[in-house]
ROVEXLUM-883215 format. One record per residue (C-alpha): x, y, z. Coordinates in steps of 0.5 Angstrom, whole numbers, padded with zeros to 4 digits, always signed. Layout:
BEGIN
XYZ/...
//
This chain:
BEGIN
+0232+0113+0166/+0237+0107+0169/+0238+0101+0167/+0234+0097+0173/+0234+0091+0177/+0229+0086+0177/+0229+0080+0182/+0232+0073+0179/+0231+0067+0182/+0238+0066+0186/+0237+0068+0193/+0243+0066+0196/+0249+0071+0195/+0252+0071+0201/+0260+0074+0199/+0262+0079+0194/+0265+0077+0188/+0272+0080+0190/+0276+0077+0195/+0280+0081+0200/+0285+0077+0204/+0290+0080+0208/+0297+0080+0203/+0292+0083+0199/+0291+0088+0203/+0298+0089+0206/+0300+0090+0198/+0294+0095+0197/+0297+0099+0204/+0305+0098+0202/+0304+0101+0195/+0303+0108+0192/+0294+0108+0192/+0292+0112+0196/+0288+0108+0202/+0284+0112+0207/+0282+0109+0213/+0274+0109+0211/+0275+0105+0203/+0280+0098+0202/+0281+0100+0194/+0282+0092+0191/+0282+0089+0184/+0275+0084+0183/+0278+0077+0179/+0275+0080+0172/+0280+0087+0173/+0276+0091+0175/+0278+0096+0181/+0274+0096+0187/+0273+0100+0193/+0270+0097+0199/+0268+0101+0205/+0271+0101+0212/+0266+0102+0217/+0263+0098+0224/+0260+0091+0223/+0254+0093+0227/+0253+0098+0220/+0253+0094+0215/+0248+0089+0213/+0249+0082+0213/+0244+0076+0208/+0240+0074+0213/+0239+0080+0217/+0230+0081+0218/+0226+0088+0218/+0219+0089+0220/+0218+0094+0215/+0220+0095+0208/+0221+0104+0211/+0226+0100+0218/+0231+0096+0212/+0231+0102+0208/+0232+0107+0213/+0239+0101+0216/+0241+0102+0210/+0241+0109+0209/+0246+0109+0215/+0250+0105+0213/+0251+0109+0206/+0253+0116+0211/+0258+0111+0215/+0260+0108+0209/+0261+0114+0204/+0257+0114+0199/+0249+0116+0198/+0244+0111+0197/+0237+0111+0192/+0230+0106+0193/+0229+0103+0186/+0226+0096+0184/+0219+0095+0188/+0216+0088+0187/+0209+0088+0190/+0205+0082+0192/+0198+0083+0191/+0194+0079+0194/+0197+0081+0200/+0197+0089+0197/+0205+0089+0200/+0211+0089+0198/+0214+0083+0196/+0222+0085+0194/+0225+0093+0195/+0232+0093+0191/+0237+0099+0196/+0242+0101+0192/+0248+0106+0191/+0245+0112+0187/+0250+0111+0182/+0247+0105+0180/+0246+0104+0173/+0247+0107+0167/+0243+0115+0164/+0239+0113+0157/+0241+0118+0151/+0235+0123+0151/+0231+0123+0145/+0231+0130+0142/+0224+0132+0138/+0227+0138+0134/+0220+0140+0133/+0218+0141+0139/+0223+0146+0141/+0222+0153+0144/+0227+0156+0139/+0223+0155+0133/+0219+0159+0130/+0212+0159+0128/+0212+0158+0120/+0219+0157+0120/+0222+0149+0118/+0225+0145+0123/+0231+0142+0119/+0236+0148+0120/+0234+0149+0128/+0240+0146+0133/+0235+0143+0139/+0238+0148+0146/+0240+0142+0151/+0241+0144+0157/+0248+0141+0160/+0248+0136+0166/+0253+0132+0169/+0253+0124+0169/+0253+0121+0177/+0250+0114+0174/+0258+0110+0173/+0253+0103+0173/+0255+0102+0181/+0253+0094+0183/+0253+0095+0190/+0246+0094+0193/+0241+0091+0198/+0235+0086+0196/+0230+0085+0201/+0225+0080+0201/+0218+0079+0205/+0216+0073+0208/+0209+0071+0211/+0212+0071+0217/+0209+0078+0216/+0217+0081+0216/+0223+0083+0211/+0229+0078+0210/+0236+0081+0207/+0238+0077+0201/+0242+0079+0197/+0249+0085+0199/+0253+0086+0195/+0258+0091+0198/+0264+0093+0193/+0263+0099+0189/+0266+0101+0183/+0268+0108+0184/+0271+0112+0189/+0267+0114+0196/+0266+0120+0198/+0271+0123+0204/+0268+0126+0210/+0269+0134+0206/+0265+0131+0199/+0259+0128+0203/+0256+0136+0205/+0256+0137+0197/+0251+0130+0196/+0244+0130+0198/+0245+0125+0203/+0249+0130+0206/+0245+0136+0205/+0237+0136+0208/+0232+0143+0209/+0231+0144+0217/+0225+0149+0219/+0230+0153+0221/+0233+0154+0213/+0225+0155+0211/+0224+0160+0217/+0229+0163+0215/+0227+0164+0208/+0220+0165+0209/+0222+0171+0214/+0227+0174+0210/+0223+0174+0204/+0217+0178+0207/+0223+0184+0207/+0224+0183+0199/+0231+0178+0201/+0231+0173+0197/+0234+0165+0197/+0241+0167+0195/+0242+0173+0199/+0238+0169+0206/+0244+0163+0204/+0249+0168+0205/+0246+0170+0212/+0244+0164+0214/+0252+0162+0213/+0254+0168+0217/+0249+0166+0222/+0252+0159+0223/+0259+0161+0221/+0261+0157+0216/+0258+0153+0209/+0260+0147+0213/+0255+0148+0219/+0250+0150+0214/+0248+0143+0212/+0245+0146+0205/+0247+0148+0199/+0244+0155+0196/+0240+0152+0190/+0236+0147+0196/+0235+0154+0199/+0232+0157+0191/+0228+0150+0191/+0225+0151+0197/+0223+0159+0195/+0220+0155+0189/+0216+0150+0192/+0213+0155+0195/+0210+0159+0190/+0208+0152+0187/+0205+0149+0193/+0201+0156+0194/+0199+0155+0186/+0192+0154+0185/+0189+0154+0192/+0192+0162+0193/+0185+0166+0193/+0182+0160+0198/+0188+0161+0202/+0188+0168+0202/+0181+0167+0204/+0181+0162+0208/+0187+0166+0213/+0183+0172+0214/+0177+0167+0215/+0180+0164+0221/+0183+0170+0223/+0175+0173+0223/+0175+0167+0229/+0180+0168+0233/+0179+0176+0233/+0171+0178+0233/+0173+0184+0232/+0176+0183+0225/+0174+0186+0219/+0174+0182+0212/+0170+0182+0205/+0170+0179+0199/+0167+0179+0192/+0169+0174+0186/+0166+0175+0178/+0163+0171+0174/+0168+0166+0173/+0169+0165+0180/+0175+0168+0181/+0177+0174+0186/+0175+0181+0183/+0176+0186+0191/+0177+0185+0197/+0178+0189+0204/+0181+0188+0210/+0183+0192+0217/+0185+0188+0223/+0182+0191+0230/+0188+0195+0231/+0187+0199+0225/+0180+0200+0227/+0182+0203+0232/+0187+0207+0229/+0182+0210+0225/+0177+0212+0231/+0183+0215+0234/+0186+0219+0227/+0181+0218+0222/+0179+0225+0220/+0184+0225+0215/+0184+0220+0210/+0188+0218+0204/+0187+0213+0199/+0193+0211+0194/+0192+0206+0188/+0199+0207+0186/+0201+0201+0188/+0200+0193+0185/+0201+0187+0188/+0205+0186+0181/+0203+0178+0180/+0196+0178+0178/+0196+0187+0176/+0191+0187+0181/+0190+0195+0185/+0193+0194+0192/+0189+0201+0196/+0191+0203+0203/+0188+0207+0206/+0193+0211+0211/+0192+0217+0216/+0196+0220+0221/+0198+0219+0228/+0199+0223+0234/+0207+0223+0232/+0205+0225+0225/+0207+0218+0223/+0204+0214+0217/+0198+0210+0220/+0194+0204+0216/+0187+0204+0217/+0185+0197+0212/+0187+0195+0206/+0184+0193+0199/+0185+0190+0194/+0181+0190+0187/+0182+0187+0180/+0179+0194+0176/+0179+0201+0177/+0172+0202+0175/+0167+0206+0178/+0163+0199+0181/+0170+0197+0184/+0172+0203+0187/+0164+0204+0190/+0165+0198+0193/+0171+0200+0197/+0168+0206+0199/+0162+0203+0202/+0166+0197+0205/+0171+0201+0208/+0164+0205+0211/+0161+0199+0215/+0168+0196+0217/+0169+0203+0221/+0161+0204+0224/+0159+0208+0218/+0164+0214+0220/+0166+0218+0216/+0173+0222+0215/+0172+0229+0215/+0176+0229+0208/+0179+0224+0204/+0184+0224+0198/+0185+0220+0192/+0189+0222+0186/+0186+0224+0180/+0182+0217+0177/+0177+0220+0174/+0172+0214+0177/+0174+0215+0183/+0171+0222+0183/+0165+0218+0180/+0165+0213+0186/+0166+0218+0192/+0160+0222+0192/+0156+0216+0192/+0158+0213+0198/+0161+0220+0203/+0155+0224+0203/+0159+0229+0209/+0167+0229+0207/+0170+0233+0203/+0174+0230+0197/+0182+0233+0195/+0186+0231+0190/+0193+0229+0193/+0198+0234+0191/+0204+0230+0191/+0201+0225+0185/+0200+0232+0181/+0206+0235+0183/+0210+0229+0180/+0208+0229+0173/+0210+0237+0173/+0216+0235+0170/+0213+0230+0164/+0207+0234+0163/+0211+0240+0162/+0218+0239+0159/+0225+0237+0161/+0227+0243+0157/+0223+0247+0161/+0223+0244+0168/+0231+0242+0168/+0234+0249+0165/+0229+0254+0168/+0226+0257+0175/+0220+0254+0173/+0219+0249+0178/+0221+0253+0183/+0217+0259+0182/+0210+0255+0181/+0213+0250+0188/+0212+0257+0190/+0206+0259+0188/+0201+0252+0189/+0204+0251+0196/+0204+0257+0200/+0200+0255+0206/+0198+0263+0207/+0195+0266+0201/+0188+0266+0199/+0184+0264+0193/+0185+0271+0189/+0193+0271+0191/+0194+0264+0188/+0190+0266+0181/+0193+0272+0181/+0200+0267+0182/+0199+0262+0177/+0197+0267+0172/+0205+0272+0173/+0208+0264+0173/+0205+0262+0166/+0205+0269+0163/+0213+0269+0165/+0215+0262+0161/+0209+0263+0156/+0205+0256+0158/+0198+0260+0158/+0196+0256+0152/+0199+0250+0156/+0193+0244+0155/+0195+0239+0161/+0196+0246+0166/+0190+0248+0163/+0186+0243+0167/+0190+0243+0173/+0188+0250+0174/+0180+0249+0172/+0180+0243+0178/+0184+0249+0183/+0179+0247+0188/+0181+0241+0189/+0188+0240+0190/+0191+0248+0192/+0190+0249+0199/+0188+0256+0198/+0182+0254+0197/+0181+0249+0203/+0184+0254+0208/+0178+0253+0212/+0178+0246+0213/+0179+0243+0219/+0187+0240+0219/+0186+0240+0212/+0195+0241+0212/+0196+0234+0216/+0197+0230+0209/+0198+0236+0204/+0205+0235+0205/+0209+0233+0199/+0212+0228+0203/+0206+0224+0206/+0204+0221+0200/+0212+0219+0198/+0213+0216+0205/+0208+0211+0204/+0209+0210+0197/+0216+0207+0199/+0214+0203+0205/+0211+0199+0202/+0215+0199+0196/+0220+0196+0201/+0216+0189+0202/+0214+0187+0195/+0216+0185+0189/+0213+0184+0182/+0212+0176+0183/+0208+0175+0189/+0202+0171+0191/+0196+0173+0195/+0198+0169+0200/+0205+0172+0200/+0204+0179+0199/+0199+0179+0205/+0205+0176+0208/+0209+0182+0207/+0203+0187+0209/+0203+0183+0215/+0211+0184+0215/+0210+0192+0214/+0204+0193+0219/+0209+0190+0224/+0214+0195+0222/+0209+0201+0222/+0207+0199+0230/+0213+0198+0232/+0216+0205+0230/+0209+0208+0234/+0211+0203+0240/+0218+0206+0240/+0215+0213+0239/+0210+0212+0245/+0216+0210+0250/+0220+0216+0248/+0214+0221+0249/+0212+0217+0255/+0218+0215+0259/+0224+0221+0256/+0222+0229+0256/+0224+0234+0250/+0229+0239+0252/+0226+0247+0253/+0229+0253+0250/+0227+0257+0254/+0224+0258+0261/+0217+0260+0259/+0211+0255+0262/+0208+0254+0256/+0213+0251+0253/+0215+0246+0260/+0207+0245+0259/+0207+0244+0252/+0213+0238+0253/+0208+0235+0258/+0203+0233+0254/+0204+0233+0246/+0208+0227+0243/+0215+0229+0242/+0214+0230+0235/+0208+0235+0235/+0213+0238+0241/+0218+0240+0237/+0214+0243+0232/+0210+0247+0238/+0218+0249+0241/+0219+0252+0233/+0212+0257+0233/+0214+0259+0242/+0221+0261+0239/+0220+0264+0233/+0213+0268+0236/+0217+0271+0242/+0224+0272+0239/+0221+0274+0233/+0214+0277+0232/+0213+0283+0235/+0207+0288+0236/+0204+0293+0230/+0198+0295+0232/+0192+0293+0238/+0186+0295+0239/+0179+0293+0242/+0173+0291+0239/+0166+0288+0241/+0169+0286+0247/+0174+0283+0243/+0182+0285+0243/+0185+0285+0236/+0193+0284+0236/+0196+0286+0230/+0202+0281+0230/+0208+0283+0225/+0214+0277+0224/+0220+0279+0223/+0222+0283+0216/+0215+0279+0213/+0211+0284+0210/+0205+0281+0210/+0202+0281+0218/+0197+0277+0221/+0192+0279+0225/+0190+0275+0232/+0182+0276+0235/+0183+0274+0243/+0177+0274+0247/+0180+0275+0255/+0173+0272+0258/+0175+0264+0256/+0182+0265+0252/+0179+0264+0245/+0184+0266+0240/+0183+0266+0232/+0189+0267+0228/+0188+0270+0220/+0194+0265+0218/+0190+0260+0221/+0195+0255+0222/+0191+0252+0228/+0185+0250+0223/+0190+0246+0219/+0195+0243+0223/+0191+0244+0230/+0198+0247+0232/+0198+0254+0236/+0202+0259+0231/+0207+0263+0233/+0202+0269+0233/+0197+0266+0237/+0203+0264+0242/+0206+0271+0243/+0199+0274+0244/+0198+0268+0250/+0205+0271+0253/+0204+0277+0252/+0198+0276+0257/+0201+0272+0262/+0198+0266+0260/+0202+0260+0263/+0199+0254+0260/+0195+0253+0253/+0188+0253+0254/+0185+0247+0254/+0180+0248+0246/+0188+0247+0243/+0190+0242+0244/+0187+0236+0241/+0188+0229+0243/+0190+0226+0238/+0196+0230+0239/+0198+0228+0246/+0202+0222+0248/+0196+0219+0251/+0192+0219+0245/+0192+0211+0244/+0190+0210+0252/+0183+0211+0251/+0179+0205+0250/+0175+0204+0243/+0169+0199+0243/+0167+0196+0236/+0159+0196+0234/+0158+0188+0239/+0162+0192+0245/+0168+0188+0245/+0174+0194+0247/+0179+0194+0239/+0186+0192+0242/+0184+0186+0247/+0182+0182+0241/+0189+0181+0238/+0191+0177+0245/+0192+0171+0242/+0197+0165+0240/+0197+0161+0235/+0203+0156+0232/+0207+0161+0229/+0208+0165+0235/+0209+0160+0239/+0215+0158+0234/+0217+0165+0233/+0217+0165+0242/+0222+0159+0242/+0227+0162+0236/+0227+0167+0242/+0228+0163+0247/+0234+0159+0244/+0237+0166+0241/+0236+0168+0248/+0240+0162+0252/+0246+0162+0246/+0247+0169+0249/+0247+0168+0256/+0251+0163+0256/+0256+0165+0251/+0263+0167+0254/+0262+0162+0259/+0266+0155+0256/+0262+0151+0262/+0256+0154+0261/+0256+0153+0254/+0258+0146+0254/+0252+0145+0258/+0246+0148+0254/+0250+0144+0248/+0249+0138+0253/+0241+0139+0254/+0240+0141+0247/+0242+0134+0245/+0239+0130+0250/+0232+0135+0248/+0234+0134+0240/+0235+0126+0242/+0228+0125+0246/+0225+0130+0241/+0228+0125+0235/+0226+0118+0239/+0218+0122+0240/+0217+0123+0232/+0221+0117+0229/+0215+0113+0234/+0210+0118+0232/+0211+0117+0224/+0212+0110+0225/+0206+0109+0228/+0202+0114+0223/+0207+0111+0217/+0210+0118+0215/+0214+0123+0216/+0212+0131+0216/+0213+0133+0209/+0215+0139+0206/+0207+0141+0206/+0206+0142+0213/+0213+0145+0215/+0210+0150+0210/+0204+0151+0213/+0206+0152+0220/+0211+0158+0217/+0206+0161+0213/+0200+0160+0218/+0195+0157+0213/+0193+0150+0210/+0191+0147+0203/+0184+0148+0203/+0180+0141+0201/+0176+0145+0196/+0177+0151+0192/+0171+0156+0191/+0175+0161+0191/+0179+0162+0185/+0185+0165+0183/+0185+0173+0180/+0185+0173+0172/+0192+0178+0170/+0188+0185+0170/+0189+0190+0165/+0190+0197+0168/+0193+0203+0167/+0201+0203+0168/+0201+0195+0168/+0203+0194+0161/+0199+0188+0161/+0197+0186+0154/+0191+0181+0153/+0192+0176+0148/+0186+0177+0142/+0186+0185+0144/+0190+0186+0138/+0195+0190+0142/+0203+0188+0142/+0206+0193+0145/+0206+0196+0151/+0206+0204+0151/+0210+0207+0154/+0208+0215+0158/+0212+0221+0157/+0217+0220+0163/+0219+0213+0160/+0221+0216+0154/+0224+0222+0156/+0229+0217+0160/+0231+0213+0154/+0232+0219+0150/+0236+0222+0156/+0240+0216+0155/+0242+0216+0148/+0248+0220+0145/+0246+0227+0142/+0247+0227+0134/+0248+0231+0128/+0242+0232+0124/+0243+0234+0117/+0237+0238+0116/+0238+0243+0121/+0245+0242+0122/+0244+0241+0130/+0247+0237+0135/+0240+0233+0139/+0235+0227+0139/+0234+0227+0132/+0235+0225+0126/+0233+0229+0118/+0228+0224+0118/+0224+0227+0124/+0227+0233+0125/+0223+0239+0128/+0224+0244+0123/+0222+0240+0118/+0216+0238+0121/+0214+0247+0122/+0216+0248+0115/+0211+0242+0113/+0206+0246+0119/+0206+0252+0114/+0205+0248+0107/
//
């Protein structure tokens, strides 16, 4: 708080104080102060030094001068506070109520006044502890800077029944030192937010860069922190305003969005439930694209709950397929507050009516007990698997560091779980060899692996159909780390949906870049047969290649073992290089239907090597037609996909709204920039227009604020970037903090004080810690006499 200024009778100061005459002022020039030409530094009667600023007299204001509103007076004097070197701040408002307007408005210099010594109440500091005494706590005070030296310079206006504002009273010497032109940029009248710094911040932080990082870019972008035209804690305090502005309203906002987007897009798909308390339990969502992607590729679905949105703990479950180029592909979204047997059948069953009740020939999850639970309920035809990849990963915490890290244990049983080409009796008989070899037959967790086989070993779901497209240890890992790269552990929902939108671009953008390639580029062939000129025709070029290295290998290195005829059936018994084990090719010459034992076609819906050197082998120069898969071709995503009202999926994005208008126009300005660049008069052009553009634009809103009696705020910039408004009523409230597995959220009351930590976490920070010599066994290790594993043996045997 400052000392204020309250309206005195006088109303008819017309001169300073101080009296600047010219030998005064010739002295003051001739003597050793350092007199810039803005400020005339003088000395008032009293002895006090003064500074009066040097500027046109159209700037300053003079007694007498007449506004027709207190926002005009106010906005004359902030310019000539920039002219004259020092920032202006509003204080004392007198209104007149019977008019209900203001009666006098006191403008001054912001170091007006003096700063009041707080008060300091010890007892309410944060550092004291409960139970203990307040008479020894020193009161943490935060360290501030004093700007207030009690400045007089200031601007009184009057309001007069003729309906407009007179000036009585300027003062205009001030008692400190004016800010040069290098020093306003660091003042707040020198600083202000445009919507580029808040684009700038809102778009960068949809790909995890933050406000400090965006400061820096942004002063790359415009070449100096000169041109920047703000300082990096307005770039932090806009970032915080942000997530206060979204505060409260963020589930209705969240809501709201996919609402409107309902509106603009028929065929877009949300659902939502709350609890009892009103707040946001689950939701789920899939725009038309991924509707249409799952029409396209959605015979294989995979459904991760590893991730989090981190603000709320709530579970962020996408549900991902692969596309024609063995990309990653999302199909919807959800969002749920528990994984409880009711949440995850909710999902199920709205995942089911968004897509048109089809369902995936098999889907994969991880091994959450209540996702076993919910499946069955709601798929009545697709098979459920377990995700190998998740399994896989706890392989080294559940068996051992020792174990994993010092033998051939991980290489060995690798082996064993993901060879593609044995049968159920040969992985049984695998499995039992691995853990006989490191005695882990009485192993518990390994146990349990093995009781559930069915459900993650592809030897058991060989005959599935394109059951190896997401077996692939890195199918799972890539997707875990997309979506990885957008988030952090303090979003919103309205931001985190951001970012999914941010990532979903991203992910489309690479199909659109693939598709390109697989249109207008060709793969180059290793050889002159005409299946493979025929393959490099129709396959995307990611599926091409891994059609070229089967050709290669089945016609350079696969050669006949056997041959013989059956039933009208040619059985080619194909041996590949030194591999002991052959496979077996059935051929049917009437329609060239061939059938591999290594049945890499029903997995991959590939032709294998095998099958390839029987197609050669019989001059067959093209692939038959029953191999090649759709969703292979370069032309899968050309078919056109209706939902259940008949509108075609991809027409119902073709819309525009505000935001991409905007985003146009930063295109369009970066775009000339670029043309003209090089071209000093072409430059000196766009400059010219741009200003003459700025000036009509800055003419059209002062009258539009003048006439509506405001300015935009910082609100409506906010949400024209984030495309959402403030709702008018709340329904929706925000998510409590969920309790899941792997949170390490503690809710208060529980009695729970700790966060426990898995086996992983703890190897880790053993592994960290320095070894020590332990007393009782006399070995160097992570232990002491106390917890010794000798002792613990000996006290077993007692």
């Amino acid at each position: 708080m400052a000392s204020e200024f309250h309206h005195s009778s006088s109303s008819s100061l017309t001169e300073s104080n101080s009296v600047v005459d010219n030998e005064q002022y010739a002295s003051c020039s001739n003597s050793n102060v350092a007199v810039t030409p803005e400020v005339i530094p003088i000395l008032s009667p009293g002895g006090t030094r003064e500074w009066i600023p040097c500027c046109s007299d159209e700037l300053k204001p003079v007694v007498g001068m007449k506004f027709m509103s207190v926002e005009e007076g106010i906005s004359f004097y902030k310019a000539y506070s920039k002219a004259a070197g020092f920032v202006m701040r509003k204080s004392t408002a007198t209104k007149r109520k019977a008019l209900d307007v203001i009666a006098f408005q006191y403008c001054l210099c912001n170091k007006a006044g003096f700063k009041e010594k707080a008060i300091v109440k010890v007892g309410g500091m944060p550092n004291v502890k409960k139970g203990e005494g307040n008479e020894d706590k020193v009161p943490i005070l935060r360290r501030r800077l004093v700007t207030r030296v009690g400045c007089k310079a200031r601007m009184v206006m009057k309001y007069k029944n003729e309906g407009f504002y007179v000036v009585t009273e300027f003062r205009e010497p001030h008692v400190h030192p004016l800010y040069t032109p290098g020093c306003l940029k660091f003042q707040k009248a020198g600083r202000k937010m445009n919507i580029l710094h808040k684009k700038m911040i809102i778009d960068n932080s949809k790909v995890n860069i933050g406000p400090v990082k965006t400061f820096r870019l942004m002063k790359e972008l415009v070449g100096s922190y000169d041109n920047v035209g703000a300082s990096k804690q307005d770039f932090k305090k806009f970032h915080r305003d942000l997530k206060a502005y979204i505060e409260g309203s963020d589930a209705q906002m969240f809501v709201n969005n996919f609402q409107n987007k309902k509106l603009l897009w028929s065929a877009f798909f949300f659902d939502y439930e709350v609890d009892e308390d009103e707040q946001l339990c689950k939701a789920f969502w899939a725009d038309p694209i991924c509707r249409k992607n799952y029409a396209l590729f959605g015979d294989m679905v995979s459904f991760d709950t590893t991730f989090q949105t981190k603000r709320y703990n709530m579970i962020f479950g996408p549900f991902t397929g692969v596309d024609h180029h063995k990309k990653c592909v999302t199909f919807g979204a959800a969002l749920i507050a528990h994984e409880d047997i009711v949440s995850f059948e909710w999902v199920f069953r709205t995942f089911l009516k968004a897509m048109g009740g089809n369902e995936p020939a098999c889907l994969i999850t991880d091994e959450d007990p209540a996702m076993k639970i919910a499946i069955p309920k709601v798929f009545q035809t697709a098979e459920h698997r377990f995700c190998m990849w998740h399994i896989m990963k706890k392989m080294p915490e559940k068996v051992g560091r020792q174990i994993t890290q010092d033998t051939l244990f991980l290489n060995k049983i690798c082996k064993c779980v993901w060879s593609e080409e044995i049968e159920p009796t040969e992985f049984e008989e695998k499995w039992g060899k691995v853990l006989a070899e490191f005695k882990l037959q009485d192993h518990e967790w390994l146990k349990q692996l093995y009781e559930k086989r069915q459900m993650w070993i592809p030897a058991y779901f060989r005959d599935s159909f394109l059951c190896g497209i997401m077996r692939t240890t890195s199918r799972s890992e890539s997707e875990n780390n997309f979506y990885t790269k957008f988030t952090n552990p303090h979003l919103t929902l309205v931001e985190f949906y951001m970012r999914f939108e941010s990532a979903l671009d991203a992910q489309r953008h690479t199909q659109g870049q693939f598709d390109n390639d697989s249109k207008h580029k060709h793969p180059e062939c290793k050889t002159s047969f005409a299946l493979e000129k025929h393959a490099s025709k129709i396959y995307t070029v990611s599926v091409f290649y891994d059609f070229q290295e089967e050709l290669e290998i089945g016609c350079f290195h696969c050669g006949l073992e056997e041959y013989k005829k059956e039933n009208g059936f040619e059985i080619f018994t194909i041996r590949e290089g030194c591999r002991i084990r052959k496979f077996d090719v059935s051929f049917n010459p009437a329609n060239l239907d061939s059938k591999c034992m290594c049945k890499m076609f029903e997995r991959l819906g590939i032709p294998c090597r095998h099958m390839v050197w029987v197609w050669k082998a019989k001059m067959i120069e093209y692939i038959p037609d029953v191999y090649v898969l759709n969703r292979w071709t370069s032309l899968a995503t050309k078919t056109p996909i209706f939902d259940l009202e008949g509108n075609i999926l991809e027409a119902c994005v073709n819309f525009v709204d505000c935001k991409r208008m905007l985003n146009e126009l930063w295109s369009e300005i970066h775009t000339c920039v670029s043309l003209a660049q090089g071209n000093e008069e072409d430059l000196t052009d766009l400059v010219k227009n741009l200003k003459g553009l700025r000036l009509n634009l800055e003419a059209k809103k002062s009258s539009n604020n003048h006439e509506n009696n405001g300015s935009p705020s910082k609100a409506t910039d906010i949400e024209l970037l984030i495309g959402a408004t403030l709702p008018t009523e709340i329904v929706v409230k925000p998510p409590k903090i969920s309790k899941n597995k792997g949170t390490g959220v503690h809710v208060p009351g529980t009695g729970s004080d700790k966060r426990l930590k898995g086996d992983k976490e703890k190897a880790i920070e053993q592994s960290q810690k320095k070894k020590r010599l332990c007393r009782g066994c006399g070995e160097l290790g992570y232990h002491d006499i106390r917890n010794c594993p000798h002792k613990v043996k000996e006290n077993c045997k007692l």
